[in-house]
N, CA, C and O atoms as a DFTB+ gen file, in Angstrom:
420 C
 N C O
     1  1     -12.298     127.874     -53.346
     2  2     -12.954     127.164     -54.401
     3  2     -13.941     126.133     -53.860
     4  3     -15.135     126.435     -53.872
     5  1     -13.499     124.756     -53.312
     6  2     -14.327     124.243     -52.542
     7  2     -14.405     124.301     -51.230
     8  3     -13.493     124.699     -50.505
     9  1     -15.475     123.916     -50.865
    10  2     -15.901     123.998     -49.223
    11  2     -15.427     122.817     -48.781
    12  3     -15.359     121.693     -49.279
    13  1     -15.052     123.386     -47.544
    14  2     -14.211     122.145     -46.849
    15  2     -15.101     120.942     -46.430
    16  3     -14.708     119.876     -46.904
    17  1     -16.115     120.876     -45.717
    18  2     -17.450     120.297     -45.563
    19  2     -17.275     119.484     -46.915
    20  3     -16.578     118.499     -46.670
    21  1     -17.504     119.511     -47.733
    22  2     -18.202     118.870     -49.068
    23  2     -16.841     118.217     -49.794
    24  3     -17.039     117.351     -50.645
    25  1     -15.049     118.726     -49.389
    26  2     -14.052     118.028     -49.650
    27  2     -14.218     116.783     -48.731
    28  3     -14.376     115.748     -49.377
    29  1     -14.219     116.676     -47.772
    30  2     -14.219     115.805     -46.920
    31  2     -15.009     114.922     -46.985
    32  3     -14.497     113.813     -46.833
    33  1     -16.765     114.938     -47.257
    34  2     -17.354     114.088     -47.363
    35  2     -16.634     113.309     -48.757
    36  3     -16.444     112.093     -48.714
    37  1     -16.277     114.067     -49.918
    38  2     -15.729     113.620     -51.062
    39  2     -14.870     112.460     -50.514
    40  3     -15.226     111.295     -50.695
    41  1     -13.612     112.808     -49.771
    42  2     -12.457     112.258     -49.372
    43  2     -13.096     110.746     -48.290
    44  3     -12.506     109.721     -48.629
    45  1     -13.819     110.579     -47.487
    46  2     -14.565     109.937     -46.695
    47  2     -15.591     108.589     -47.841
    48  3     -15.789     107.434     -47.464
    49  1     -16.012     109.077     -49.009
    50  2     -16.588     108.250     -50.186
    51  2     -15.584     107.434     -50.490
    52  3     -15.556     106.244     -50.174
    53  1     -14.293     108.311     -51.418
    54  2     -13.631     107.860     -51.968
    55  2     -12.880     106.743     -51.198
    56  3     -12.634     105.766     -51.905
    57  1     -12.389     106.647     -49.693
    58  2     -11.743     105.865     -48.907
    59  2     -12.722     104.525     -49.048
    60  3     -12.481     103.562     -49.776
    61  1     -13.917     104.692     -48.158
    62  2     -15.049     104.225     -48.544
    63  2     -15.070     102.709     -50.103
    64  3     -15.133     101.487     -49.967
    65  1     -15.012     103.287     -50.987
    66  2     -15.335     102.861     -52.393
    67  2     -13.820     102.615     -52.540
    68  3     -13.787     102.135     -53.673
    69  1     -12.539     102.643     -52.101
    70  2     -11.569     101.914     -52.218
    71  2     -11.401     100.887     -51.672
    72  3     -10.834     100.049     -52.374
    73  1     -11.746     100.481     -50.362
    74  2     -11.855      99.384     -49.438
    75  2     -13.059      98.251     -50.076
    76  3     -12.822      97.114     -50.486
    77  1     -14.001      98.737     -50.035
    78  2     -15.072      98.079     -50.977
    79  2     -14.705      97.246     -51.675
    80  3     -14.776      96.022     -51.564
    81  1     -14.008      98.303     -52.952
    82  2     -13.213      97.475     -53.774
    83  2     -11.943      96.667     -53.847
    84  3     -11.382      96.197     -54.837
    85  1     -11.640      96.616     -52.648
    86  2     -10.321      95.972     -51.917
    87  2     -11.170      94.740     -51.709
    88  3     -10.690      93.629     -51.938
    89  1     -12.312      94.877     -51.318
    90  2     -12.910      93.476     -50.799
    91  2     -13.403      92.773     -51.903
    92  3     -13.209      91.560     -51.968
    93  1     -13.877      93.233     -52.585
    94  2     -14.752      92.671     -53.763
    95  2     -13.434      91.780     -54.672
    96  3     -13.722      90.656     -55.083
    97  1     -12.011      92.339     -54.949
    98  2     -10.842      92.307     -55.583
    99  2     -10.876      90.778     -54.358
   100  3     -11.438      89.760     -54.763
   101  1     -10.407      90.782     -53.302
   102  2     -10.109      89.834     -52.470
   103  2     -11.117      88.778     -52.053
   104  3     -10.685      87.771     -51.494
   105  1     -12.176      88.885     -52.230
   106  2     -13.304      87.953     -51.515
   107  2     -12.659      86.385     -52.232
   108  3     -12.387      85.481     -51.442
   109  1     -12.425      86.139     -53.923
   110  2     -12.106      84.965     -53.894
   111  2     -10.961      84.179     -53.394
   112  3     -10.884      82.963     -53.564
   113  1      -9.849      85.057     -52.622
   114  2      -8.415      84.236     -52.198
   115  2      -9.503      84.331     -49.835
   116  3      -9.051      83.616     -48.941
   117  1     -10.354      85.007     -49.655
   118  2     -10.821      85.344     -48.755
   119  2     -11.646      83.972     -49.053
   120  3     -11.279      83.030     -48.350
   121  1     -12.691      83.697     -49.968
   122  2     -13.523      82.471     -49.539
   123  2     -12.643      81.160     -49.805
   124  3     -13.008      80.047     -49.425
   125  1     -11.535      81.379     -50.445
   126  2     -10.604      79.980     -50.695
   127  2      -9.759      79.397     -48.784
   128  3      -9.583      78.362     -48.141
   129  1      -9.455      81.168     -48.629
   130  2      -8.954      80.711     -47.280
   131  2      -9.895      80.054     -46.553
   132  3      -9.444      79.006     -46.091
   133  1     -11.364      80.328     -46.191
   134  2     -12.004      79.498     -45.498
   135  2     -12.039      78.566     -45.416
   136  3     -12.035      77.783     -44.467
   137  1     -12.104      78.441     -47.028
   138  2     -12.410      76.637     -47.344
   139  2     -11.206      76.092     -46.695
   140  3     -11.262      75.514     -45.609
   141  1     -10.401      76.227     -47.183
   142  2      -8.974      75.538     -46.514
   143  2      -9.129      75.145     -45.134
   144  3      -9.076      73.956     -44.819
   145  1      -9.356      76.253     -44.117
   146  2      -9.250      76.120     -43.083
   147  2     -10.342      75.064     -42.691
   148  3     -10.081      74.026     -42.083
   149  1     -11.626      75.449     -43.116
   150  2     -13.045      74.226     -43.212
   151  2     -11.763      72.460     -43.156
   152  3     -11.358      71.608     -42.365
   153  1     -11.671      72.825     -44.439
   154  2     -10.471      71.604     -44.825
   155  2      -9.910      70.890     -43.655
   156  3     -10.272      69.767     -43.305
   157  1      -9.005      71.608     -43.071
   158  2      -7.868      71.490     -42.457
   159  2      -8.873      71.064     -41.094
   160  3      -8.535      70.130     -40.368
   161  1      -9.723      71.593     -40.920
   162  2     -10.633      71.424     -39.201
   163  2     -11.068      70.208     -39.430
   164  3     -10.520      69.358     -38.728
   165  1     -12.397      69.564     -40.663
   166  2     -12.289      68.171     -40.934
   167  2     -11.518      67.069     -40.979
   168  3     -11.930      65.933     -40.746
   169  1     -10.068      67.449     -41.361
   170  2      -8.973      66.355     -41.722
   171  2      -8.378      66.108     -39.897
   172  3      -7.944      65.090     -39.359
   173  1      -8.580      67.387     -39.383
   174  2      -8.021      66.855     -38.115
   175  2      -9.231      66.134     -37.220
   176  3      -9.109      65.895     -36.019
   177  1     -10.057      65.920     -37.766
   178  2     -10.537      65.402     -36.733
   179  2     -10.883      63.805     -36.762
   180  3     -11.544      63.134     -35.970
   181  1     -10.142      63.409     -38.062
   182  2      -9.567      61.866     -38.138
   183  2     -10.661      61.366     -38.802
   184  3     -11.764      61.909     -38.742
   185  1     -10.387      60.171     -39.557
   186  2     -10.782      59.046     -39.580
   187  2     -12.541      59.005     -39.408
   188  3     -12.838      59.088     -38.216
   189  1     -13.621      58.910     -40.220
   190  2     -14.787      58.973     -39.258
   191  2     -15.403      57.210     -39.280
   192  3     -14.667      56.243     -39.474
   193  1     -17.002      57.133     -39.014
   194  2     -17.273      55.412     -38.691
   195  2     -17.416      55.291     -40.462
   196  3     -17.918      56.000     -41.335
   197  1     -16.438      53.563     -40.419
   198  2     -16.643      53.065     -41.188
   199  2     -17.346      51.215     -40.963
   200  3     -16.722      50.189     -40.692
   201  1     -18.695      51.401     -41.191
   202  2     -19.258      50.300     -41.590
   203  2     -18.939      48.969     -41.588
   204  3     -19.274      48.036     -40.857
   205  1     -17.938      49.096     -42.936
   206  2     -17.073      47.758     -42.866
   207  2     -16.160      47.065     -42.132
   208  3     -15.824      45.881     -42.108
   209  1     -15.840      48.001     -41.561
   210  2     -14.488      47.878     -40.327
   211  2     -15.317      47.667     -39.331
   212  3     -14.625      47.514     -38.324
   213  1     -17.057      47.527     -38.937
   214  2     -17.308      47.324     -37.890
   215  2     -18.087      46.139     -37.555
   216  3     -18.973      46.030     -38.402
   217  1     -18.143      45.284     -36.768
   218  2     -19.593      44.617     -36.431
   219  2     -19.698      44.540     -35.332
   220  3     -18.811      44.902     -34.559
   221  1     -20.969      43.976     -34.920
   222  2     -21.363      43.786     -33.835
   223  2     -22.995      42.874     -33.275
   224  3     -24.053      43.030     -33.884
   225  1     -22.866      42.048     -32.150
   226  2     -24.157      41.046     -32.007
   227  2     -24.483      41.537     -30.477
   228  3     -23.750      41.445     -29.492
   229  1     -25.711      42.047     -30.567
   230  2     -26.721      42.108     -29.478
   231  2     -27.880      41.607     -29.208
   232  3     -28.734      41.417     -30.074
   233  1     -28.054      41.303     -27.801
   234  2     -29.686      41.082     -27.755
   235  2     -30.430      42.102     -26.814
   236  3     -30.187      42.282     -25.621
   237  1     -31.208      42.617     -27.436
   238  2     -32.157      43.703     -26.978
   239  2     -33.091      43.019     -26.407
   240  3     -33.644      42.058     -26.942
   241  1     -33.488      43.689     -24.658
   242  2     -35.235      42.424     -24.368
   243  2     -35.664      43.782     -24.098
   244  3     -34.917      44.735     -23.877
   245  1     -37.259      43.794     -24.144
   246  2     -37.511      44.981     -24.021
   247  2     -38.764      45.157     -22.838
   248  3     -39.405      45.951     -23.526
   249  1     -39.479      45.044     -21.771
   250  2     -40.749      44.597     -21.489
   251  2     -40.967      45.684     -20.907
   252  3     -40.248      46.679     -20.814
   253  1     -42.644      45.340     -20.256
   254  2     -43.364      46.918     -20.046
   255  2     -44.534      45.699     -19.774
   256  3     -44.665      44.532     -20.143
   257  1     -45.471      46.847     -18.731
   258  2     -46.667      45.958     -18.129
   259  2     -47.723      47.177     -18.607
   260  3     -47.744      48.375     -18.321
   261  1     -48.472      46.464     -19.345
   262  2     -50.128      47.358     -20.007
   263  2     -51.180      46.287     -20.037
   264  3     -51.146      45.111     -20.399
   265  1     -52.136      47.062     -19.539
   266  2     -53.557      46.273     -18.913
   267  2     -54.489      47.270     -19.750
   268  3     -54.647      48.481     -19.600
   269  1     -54.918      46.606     -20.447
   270  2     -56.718      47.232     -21.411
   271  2     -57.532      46.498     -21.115
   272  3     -57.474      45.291     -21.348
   273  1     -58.707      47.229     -20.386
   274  2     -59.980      46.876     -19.969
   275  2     -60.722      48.088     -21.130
   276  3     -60.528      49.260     -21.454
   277  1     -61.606      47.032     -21.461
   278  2     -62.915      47.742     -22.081
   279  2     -64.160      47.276     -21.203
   280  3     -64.402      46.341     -20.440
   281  1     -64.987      48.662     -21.809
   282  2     -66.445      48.367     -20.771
   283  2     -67.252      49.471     -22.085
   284  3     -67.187      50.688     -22.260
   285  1     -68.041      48.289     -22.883
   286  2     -69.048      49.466     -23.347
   287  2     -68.327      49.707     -24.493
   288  3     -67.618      48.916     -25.115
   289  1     -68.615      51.103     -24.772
   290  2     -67.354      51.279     -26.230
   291  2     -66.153      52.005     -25.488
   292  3     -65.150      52.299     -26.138
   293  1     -66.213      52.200     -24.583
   294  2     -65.251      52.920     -23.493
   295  2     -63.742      51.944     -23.088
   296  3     -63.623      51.142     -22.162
   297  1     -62.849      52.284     -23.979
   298  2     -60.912      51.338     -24.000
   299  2     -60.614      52.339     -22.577
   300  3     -60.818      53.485     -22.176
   301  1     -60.044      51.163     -22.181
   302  2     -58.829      52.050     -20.931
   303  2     -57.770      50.991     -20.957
   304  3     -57.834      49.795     -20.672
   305  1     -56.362      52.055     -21.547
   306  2     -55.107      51.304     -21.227
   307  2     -54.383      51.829     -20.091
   308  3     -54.345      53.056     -20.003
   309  1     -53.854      51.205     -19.284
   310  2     -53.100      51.482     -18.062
   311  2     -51.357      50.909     -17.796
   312  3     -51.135      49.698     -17.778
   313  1     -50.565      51.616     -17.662
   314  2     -49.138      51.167     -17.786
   315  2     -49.402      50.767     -16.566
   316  3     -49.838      51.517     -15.694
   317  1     -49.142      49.476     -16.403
   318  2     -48.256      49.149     -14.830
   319  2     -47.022      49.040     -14.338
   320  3     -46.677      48.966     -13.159
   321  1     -46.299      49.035     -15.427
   322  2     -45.126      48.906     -15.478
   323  2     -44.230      49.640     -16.078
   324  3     -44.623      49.909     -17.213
   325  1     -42.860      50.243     -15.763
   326  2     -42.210      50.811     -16.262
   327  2     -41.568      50.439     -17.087
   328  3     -40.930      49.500     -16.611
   329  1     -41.106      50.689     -18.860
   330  2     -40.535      50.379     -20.059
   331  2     -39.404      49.942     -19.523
   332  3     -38.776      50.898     -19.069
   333  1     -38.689      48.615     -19.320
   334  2     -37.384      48.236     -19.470
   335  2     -36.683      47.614     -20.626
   336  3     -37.024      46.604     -21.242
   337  1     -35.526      48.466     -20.844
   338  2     -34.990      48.064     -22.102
   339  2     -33.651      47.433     -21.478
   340  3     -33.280      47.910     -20.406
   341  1     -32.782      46.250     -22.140
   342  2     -32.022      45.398     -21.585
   343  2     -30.762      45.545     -23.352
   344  3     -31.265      45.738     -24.459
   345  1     -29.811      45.452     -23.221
   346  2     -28.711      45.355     -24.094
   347  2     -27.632      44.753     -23.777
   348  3     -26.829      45.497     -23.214
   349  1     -27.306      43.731     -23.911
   350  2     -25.695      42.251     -23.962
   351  2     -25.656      42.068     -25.266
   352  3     -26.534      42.149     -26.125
   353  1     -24.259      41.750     -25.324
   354  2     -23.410      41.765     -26.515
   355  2     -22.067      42.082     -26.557
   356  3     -21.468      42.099     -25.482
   357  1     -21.399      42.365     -27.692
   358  2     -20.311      43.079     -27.597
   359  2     -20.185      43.932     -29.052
   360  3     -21.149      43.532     -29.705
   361  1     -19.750      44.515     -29.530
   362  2     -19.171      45.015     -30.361
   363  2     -17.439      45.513     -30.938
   364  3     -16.644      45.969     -30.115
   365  1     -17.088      45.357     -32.280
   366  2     -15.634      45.258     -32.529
   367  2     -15.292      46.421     -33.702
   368  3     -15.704      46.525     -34.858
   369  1     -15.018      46.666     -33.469
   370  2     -13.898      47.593     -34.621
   371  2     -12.650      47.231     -35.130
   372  3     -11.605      47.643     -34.626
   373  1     -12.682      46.622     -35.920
   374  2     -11.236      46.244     -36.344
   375  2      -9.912      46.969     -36.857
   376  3      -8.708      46.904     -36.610
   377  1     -10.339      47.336     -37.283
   378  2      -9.390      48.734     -38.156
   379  2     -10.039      49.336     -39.201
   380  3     -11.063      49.109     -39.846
   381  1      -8.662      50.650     -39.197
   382  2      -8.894      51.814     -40.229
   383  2      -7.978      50.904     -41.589
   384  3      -6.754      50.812     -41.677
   385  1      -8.614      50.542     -42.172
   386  2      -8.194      49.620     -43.212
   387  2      -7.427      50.508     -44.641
   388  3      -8.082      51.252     -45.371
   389  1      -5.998      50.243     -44.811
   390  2      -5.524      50.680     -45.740
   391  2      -5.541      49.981     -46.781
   392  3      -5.644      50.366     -47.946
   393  1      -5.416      48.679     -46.278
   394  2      -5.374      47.878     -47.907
   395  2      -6.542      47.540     -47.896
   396  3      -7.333      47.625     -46.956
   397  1      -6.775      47.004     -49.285
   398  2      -8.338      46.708     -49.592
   399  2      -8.725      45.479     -49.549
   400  3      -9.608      45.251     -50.376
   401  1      -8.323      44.304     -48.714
   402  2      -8.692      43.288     -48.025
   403  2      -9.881      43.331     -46.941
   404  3     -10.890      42.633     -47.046
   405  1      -9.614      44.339     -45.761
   406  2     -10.715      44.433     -45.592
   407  2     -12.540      44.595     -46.157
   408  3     -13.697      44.262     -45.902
   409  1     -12.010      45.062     -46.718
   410  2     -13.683      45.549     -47.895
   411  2     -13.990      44.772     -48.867
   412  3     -15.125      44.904     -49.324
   413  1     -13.113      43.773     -49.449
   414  2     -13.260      42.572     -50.153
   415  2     -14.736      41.501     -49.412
   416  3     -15.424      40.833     -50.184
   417  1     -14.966      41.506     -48.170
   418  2     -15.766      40.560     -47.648
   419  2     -17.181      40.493     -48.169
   420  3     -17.961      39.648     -47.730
């Protein structure tokens, strides 16, 4: 009756278009698991910067040597010096604040 050739491709669809629909049936408990896991990778990785819990006082000096000679309408700037940037201070973190005293300030 039928050709074996043309059962098979039949049988090969149908597997095909069951799985498909295995996925399509599953994709929303499939994109929930992600999220979760998304979830679960953020939460472990603690605590992130909070603002209020932080301060801090620096003094930045910053200097650099530049020489502009003009001649004419002709500018020439010349670095002589290499950009030094300077940073003292300290900075504090106080805590991961549970009660709401901290944030009152």
């Amino acid at each position: 009756m039928f050709k074996r050739k043309g059962q098979s491709t039949l049988e090969y669809a149908l597997i095909i278009a069951v799985i498909v629909a295995g996925l399509l049936l599953m994709q929303h408990y499939i994109r929930r698991g992600f999220a979760g896991r998304l979830k679960t990778a953020s939460d472990d990785m603690g605590e992130q910067f909070d603002p209020v819990a932080y301060s801090g006082e620096f003094e930045i000096i910053q200097s650099s040597g530049v020489e502009q000679t003009t001649s004419g309408r002709v500018s020439r700037t010349e670095h002589t010096e290499d950009q030094v940037s300077t940073r003292t201070g300290d900075d504090t973190l106080e805590a991961w604040a549970e009660d709401e005293d901290l944030y009152s300030r």
